[in-house]
N, CA, C and O atoms as CSV, one atom per row, in Angstrom:
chain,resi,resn,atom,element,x,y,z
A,1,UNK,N,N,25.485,-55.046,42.603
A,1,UNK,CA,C,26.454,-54.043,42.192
A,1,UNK,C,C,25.804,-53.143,41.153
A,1,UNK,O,O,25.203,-53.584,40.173
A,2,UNK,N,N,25.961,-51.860,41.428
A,2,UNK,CA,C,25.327,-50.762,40.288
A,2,UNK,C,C,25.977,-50.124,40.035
A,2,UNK,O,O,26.890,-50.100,40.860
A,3,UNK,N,N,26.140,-49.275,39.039
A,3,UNK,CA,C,26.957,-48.067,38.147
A,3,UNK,C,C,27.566,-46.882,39.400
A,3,UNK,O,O,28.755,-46.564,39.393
A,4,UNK,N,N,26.924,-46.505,40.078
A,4,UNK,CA,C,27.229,-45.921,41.035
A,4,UNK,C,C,28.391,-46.201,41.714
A,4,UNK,O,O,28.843,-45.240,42.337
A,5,UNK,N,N,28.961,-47.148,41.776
A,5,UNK,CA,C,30.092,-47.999,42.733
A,5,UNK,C,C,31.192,-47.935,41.847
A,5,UNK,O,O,32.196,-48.351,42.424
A,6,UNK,N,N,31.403,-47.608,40.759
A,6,UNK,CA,C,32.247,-47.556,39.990
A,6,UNK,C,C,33.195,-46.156,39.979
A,6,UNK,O,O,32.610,-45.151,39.575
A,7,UNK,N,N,34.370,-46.027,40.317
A,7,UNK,CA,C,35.202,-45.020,39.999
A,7,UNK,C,C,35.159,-43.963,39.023
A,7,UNK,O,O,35.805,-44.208,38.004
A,8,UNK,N,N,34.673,-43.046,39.056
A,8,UNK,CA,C,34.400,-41.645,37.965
A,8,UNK,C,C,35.425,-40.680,38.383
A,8,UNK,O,O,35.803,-40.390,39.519
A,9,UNK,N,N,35.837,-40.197,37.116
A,9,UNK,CA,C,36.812,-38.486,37.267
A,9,UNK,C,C,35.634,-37.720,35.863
A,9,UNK,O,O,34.972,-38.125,34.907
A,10,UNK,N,N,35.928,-36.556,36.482
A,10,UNK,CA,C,35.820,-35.543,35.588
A,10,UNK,C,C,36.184,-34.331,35.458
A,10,UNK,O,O,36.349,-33.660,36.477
A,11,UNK,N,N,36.341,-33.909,34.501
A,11,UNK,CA,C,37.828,-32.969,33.690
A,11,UNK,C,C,37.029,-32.499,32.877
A,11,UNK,O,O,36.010,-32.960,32.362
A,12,UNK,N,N,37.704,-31.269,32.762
A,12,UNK,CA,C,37.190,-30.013,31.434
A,12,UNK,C,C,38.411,-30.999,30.530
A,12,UNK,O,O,39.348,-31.608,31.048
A,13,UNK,N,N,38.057,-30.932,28.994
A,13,UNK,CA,C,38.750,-30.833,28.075
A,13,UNK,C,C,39.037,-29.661,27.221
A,13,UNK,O,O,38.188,-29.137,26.500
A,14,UNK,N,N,40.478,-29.198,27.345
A,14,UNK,CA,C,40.196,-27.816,26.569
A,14,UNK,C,C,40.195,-28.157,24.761
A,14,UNK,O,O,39.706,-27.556,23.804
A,15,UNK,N,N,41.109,-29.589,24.919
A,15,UNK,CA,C,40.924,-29.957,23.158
A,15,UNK,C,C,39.441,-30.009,22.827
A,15,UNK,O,O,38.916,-29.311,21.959
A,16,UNK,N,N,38.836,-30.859,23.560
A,16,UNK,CA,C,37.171,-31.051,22.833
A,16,UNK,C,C,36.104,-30.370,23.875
A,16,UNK,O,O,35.100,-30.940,24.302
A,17,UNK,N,N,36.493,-29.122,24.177
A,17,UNK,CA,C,35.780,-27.498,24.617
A,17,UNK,C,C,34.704,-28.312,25.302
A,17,UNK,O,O,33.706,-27.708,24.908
A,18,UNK,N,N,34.328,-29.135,25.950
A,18,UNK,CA,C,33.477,-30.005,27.282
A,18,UNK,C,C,34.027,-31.155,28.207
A,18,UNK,O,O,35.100,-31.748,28.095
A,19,UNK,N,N,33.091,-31.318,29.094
A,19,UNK,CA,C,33.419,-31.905,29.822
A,19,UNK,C,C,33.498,-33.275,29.382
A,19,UNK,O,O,32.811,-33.714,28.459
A,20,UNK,N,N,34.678,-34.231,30.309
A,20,UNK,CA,C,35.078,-35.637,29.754
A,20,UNK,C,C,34.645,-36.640,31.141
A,20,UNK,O,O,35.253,-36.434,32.191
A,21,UNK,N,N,34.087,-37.203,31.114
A,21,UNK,CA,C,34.422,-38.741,32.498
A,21,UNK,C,C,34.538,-39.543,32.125
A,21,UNK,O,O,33.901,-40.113,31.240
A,22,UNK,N,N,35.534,-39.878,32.783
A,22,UNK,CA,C,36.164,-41.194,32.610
A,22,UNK,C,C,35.725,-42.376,33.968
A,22,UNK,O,O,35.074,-41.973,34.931
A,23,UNK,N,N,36.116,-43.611,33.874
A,23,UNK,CA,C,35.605,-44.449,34.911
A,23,UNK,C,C,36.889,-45.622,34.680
A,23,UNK,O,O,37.278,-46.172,33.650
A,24,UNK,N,N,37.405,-45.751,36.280
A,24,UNK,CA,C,38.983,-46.451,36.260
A,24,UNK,C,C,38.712,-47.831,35.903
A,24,UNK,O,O,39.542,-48.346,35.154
A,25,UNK,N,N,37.634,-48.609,36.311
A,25,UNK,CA,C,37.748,-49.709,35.871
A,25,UNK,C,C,36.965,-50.085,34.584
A,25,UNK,O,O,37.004,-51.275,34.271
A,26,UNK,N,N,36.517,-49.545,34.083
A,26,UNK,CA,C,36.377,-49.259,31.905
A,26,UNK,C,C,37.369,-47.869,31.244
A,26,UNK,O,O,37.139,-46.776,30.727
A,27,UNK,N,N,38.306,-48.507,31.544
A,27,UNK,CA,C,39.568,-47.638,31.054
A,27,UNK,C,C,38.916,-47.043,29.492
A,27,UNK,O,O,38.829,-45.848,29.208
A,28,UNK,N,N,38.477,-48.248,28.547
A,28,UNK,CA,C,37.955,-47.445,26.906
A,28,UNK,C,C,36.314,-46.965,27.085
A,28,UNK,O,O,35.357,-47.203,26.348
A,29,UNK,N,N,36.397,-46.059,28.589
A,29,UNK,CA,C,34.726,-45.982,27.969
A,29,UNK,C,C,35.220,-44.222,28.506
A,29,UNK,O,O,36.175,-43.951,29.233
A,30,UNK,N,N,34.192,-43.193,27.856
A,30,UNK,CA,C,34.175,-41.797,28.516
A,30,UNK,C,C,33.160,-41.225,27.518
A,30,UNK,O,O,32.791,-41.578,26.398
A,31,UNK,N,N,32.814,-40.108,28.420
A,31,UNK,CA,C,31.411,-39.537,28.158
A,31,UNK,C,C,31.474,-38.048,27.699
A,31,UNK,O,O,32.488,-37.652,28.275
A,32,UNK,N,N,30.928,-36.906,26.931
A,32,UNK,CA,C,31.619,-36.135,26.815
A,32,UNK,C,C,30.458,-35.296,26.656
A,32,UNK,O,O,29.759,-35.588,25.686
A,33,UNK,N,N,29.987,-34.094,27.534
A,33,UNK,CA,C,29.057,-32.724,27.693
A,33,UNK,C,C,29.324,-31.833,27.921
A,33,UNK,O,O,30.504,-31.747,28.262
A,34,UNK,N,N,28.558,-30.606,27.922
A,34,UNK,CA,C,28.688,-29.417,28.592
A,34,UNK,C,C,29.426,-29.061,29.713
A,34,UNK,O,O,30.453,-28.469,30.047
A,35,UNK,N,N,27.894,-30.039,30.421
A,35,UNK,CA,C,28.172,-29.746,31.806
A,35,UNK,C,C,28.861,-30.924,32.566
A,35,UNK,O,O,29.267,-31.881,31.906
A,36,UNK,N,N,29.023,-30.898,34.025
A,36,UNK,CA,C,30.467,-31.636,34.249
A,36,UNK,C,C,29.083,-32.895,35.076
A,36,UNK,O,O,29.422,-34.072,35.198
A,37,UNK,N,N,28.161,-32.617,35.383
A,37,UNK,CA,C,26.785,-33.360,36.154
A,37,UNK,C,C,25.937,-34.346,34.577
A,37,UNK,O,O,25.232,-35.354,34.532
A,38,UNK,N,N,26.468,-33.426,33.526
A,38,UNK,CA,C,26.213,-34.615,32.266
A,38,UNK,C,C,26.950,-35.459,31.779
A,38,UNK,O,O,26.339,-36.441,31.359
A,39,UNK,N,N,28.003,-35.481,31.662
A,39,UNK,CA,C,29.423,-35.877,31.586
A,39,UNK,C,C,29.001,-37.136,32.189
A,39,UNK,O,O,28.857,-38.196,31.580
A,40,UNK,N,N,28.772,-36.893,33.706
A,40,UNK,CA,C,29.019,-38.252,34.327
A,40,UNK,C,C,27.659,-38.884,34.609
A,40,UNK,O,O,27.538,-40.031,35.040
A,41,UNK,N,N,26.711,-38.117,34.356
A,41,UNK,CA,C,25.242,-38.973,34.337
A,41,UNK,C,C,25.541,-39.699,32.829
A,41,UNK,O,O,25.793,-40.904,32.813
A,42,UNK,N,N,25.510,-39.042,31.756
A,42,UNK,CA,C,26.126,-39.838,30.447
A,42,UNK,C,C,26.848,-41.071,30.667
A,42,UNK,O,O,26.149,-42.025,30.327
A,43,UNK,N,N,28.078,-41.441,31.142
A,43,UNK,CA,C,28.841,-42.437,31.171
A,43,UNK,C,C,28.095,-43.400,32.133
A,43,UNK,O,O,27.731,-44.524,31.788
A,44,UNK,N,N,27.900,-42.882,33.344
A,44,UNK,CA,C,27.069,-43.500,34.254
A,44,UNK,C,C,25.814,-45.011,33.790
A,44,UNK,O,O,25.734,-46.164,34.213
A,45,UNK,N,N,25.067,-44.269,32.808
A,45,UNK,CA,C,24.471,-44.979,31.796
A,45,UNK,C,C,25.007,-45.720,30.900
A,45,UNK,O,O,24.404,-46.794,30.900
A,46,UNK,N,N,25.914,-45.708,30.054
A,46,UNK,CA,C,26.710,-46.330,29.233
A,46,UNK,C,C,27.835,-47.380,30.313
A,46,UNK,O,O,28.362,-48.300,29.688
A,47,UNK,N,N,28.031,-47.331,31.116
A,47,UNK,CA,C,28.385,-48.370,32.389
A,47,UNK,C,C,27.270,-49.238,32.454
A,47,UNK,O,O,27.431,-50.331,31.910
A,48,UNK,N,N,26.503,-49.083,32.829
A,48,UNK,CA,C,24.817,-49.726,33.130
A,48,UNK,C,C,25.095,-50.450,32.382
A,48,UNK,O,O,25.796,-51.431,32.631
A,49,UNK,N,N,24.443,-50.062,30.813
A,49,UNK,CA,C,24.118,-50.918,29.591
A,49,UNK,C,C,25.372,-52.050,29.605
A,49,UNK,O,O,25.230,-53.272,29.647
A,50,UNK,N,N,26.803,-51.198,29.552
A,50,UNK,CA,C,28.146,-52.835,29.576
A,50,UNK,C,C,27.790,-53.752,30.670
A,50,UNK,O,O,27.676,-54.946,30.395
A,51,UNK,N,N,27.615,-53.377,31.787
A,51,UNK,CA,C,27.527,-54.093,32.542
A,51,UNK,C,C,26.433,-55.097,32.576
A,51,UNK,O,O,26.549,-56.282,32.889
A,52,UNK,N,N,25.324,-54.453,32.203
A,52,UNK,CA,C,24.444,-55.614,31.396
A,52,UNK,C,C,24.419,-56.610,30.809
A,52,UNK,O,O,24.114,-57.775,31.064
A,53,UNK,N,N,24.991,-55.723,29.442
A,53,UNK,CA,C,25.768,-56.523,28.412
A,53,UNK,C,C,26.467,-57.293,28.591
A,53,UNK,O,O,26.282,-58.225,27.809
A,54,UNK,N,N,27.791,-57.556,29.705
A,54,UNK,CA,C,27.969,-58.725,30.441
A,54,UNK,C,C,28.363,-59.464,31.127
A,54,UNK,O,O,29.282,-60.252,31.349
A,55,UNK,N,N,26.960,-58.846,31.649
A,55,UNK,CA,C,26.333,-60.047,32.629
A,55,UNK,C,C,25.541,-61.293,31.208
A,55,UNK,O,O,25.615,-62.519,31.125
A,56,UNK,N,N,24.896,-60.344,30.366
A,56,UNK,CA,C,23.876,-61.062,29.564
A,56,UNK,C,C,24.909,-62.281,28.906
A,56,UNK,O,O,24.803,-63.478,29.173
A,57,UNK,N,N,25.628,-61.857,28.255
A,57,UNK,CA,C,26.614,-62.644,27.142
A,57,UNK,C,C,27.655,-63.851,28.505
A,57,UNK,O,O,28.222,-64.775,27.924
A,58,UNK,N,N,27.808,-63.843,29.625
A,58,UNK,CA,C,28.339,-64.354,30.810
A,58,UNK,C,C,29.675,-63.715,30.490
A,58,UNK,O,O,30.428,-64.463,29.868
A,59,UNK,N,N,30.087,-62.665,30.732
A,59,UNK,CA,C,31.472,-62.606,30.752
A,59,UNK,C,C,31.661,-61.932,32.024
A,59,UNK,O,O,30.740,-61.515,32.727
A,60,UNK,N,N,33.032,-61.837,32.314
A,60,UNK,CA,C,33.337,-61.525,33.857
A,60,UNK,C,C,32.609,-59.996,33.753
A,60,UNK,O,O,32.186,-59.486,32.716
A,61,UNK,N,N,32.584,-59.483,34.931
A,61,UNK,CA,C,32.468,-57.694,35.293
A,61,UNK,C,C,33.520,-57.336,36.376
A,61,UNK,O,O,33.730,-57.926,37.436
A,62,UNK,N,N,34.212,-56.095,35.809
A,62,UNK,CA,C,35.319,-55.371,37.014
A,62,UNK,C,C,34.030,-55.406,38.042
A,62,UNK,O,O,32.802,-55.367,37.975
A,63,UNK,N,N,35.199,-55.516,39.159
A,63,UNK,CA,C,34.109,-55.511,40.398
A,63,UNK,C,C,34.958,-54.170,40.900
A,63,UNK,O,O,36.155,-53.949,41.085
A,64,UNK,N,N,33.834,-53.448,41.017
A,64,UNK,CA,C,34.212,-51.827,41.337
A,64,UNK,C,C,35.627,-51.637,42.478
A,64,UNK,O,O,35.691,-52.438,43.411
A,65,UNK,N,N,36.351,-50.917,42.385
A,65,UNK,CA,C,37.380,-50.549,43.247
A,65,UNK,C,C,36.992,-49.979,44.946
A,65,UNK,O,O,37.765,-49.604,45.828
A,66,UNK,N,N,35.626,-50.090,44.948
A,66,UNK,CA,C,35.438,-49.263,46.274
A,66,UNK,C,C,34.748,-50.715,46.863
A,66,UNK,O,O,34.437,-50.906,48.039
A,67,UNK,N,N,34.640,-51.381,46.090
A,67,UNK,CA,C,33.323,-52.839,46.949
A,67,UNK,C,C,34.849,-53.762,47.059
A,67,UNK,O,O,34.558,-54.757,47.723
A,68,UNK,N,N,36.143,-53.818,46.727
A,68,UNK,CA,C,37.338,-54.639,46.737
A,68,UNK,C,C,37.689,-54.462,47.919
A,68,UNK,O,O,37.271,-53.459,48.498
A,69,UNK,N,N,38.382,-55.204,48.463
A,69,UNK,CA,C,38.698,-55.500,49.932
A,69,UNK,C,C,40.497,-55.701,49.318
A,69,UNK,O,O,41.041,-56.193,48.329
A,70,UNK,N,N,40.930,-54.992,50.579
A,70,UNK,CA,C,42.307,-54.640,50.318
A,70,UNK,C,C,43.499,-54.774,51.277
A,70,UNK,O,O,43.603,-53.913,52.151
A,71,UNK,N,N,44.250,-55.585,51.225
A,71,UNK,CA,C,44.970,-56.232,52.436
A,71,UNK,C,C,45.943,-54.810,53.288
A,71,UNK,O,O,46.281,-54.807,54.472
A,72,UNK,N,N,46.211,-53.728,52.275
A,72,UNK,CA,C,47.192,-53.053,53.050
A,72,UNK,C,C,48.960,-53.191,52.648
A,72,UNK,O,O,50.045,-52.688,52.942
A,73,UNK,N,N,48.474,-54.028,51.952
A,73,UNK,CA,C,50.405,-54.673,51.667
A,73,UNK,C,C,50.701,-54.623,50.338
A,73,UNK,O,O,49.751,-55.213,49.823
A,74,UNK,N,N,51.210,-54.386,49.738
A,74,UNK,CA,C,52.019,-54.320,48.472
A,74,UNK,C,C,53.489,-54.378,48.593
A,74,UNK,O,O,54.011,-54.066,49.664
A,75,UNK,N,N,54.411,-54.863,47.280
A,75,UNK,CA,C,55.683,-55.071,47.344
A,75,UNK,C,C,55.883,-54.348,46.273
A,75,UNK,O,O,55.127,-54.404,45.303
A,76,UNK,N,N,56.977,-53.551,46.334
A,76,UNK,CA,C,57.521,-52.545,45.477
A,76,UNK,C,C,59.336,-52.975,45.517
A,76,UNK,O,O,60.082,-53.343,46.424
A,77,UNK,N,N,59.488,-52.764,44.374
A,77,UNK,CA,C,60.972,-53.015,43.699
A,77,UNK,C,C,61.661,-52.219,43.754
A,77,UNK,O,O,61.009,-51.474,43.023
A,78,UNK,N,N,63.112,-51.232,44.182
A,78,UNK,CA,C,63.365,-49.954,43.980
A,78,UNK,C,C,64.901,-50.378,43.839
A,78,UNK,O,O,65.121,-51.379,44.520
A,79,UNK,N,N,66.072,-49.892,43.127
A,79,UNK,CA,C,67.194,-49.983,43.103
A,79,UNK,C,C,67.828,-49.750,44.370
A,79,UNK,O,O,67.693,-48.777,45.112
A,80,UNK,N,N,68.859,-51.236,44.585
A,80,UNK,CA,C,69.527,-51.082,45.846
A,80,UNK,C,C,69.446,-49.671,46.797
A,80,UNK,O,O,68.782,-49.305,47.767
A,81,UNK,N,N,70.776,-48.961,45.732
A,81,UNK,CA,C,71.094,-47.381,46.074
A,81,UNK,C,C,69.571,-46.877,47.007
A,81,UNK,O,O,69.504,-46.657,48.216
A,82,UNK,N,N,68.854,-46.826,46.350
A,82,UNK,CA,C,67.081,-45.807,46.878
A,82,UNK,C,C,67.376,-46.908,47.814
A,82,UNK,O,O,68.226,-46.314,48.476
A,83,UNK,N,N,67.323,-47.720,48.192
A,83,UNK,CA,C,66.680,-48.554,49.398
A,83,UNK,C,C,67.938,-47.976,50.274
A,83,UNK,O,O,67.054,-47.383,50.892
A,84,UNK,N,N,68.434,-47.813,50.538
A,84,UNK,CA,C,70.040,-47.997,51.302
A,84,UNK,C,C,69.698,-46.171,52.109
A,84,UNK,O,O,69.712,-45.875,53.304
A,85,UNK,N,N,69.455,-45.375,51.035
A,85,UNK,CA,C,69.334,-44.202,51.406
A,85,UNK,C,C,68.118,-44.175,52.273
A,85,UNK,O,O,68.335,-44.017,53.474
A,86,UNK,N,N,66.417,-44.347,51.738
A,86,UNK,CA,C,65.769,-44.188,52.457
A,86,UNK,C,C,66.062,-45.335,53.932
A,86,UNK,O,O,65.883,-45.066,55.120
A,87,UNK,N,N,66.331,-46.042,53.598
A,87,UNK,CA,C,66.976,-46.843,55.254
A,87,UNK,C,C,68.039,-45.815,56.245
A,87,UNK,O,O,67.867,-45.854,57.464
A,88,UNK,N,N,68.737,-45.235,55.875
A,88,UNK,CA,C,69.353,-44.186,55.818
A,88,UNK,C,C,68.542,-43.156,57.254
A,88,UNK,O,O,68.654,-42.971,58.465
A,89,UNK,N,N,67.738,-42.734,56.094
A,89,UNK,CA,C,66.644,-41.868,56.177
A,89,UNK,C,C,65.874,-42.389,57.729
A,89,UNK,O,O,66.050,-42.090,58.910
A,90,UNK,N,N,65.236,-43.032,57.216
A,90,UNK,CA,C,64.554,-43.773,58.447
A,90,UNK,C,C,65.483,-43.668,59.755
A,90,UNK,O,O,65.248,-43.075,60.808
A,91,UNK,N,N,66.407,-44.287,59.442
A,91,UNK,CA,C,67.488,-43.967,61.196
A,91,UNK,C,C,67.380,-43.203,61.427
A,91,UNK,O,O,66.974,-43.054,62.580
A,92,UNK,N,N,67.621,-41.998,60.612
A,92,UNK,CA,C,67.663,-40.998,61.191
A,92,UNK,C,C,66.937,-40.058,62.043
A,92,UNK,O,O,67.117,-39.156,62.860
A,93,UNK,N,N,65.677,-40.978,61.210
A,93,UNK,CA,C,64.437,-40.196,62.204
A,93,UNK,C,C,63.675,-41.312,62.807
A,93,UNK,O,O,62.490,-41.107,62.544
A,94,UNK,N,N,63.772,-42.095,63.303
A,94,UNK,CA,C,64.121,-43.153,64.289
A,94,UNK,C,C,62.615,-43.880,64.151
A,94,UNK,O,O,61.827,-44.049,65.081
A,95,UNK,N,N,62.414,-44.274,62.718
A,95,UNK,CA,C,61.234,-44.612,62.524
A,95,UNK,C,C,61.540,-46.164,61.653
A,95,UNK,O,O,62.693,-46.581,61.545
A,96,UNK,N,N,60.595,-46.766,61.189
A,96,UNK,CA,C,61.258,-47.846,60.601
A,96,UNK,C,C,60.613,-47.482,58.997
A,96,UNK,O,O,59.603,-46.785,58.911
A,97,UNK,N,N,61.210,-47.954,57.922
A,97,UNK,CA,C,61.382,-48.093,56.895
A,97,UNK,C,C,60.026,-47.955,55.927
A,97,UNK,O,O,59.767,-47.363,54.879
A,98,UNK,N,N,59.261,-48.875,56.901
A,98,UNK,CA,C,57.917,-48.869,56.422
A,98,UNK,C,C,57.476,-48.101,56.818
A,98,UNK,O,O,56.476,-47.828,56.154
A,99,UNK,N,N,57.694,-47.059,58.131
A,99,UNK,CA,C,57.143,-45.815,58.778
A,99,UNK,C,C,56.627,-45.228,57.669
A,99,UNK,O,O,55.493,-45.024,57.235
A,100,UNK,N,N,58.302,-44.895,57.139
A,100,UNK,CA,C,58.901,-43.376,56.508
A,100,UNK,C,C,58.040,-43.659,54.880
A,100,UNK,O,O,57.415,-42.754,54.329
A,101,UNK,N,N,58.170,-45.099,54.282
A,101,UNK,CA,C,57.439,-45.022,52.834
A,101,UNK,C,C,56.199,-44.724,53.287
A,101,UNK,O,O,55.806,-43.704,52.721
A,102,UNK,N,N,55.293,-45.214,54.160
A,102,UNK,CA,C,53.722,-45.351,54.337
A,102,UNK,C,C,53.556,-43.805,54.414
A,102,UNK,O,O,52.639,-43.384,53.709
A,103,UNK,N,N,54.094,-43.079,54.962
A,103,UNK,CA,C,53.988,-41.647,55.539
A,103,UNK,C,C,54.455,-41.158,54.141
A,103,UNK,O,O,54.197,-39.955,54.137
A,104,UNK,N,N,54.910,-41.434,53.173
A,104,UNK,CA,C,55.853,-40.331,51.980
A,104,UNK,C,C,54.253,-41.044,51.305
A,104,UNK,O,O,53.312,-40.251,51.336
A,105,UNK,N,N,54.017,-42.149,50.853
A,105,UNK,CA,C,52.862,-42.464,50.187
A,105,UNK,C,C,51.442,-41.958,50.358
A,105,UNK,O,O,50.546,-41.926,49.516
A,106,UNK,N,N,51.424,-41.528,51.764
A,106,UNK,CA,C,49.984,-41.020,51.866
A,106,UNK,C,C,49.850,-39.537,51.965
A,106,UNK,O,O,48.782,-39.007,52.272
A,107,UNK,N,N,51.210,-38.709,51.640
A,107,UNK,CA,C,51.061,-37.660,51.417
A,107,UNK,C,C,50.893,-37.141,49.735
A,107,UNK,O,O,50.340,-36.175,49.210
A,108,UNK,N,N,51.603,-38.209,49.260
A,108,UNK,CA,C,51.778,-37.858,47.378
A,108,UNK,C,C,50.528,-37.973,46.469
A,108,UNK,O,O,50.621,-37.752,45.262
């Protein structure tokens, strides 16, 4: 596993006038340059070194979000009422329940 595999965004900051990256699974780490290709070569490196770090000391490491294997299924909670309507919903367009969320989820 290498730094590369790890989830990066990058964003202008207009508070601190450069660029910011961030990385989803080291929520307290971000990098901050000019340019938006330093930004994330910066953090990129500072990933490396934690991840080093431990491995060295034995402590666990996020295992990147793109190397995770992912069943497809999740359970979500929603107040009666919302469930009743989008069921509703679904009849109406003659799809089933899970159609109509999977289809509203992969558009948002």
């Amino acid at each position: 596993m290498t730094a590369d595999h790890y989830t990066y965004r990058v964003h202008f900051s207009a508070a601190d006038g450069e660029y910011v990256a961030t990385v989803a699974e080291f929520a307290s780490l971000s990098w901050l340059d000019s340019s938006p290709a330093g930004a994330l070569l910066g953090l990129m490196q500072v990933v490396t070194d934690v991840v080093e770090d431990l491995r060295t000391s034995g402590e666990p490491v996020p295992a990147p979000l793109a190397d995770r294997e992912y069943s497809g299924k999740f359970m979500v909670r929603i107040p009666p009422e919302a469930h009743r309507r989008l069921a509703i919903e679904a009849a109406e367009q003659h799809v089933s329940l899970n159609r109509l969320i999977a289809d509203r989820l992969a558009v948002a």
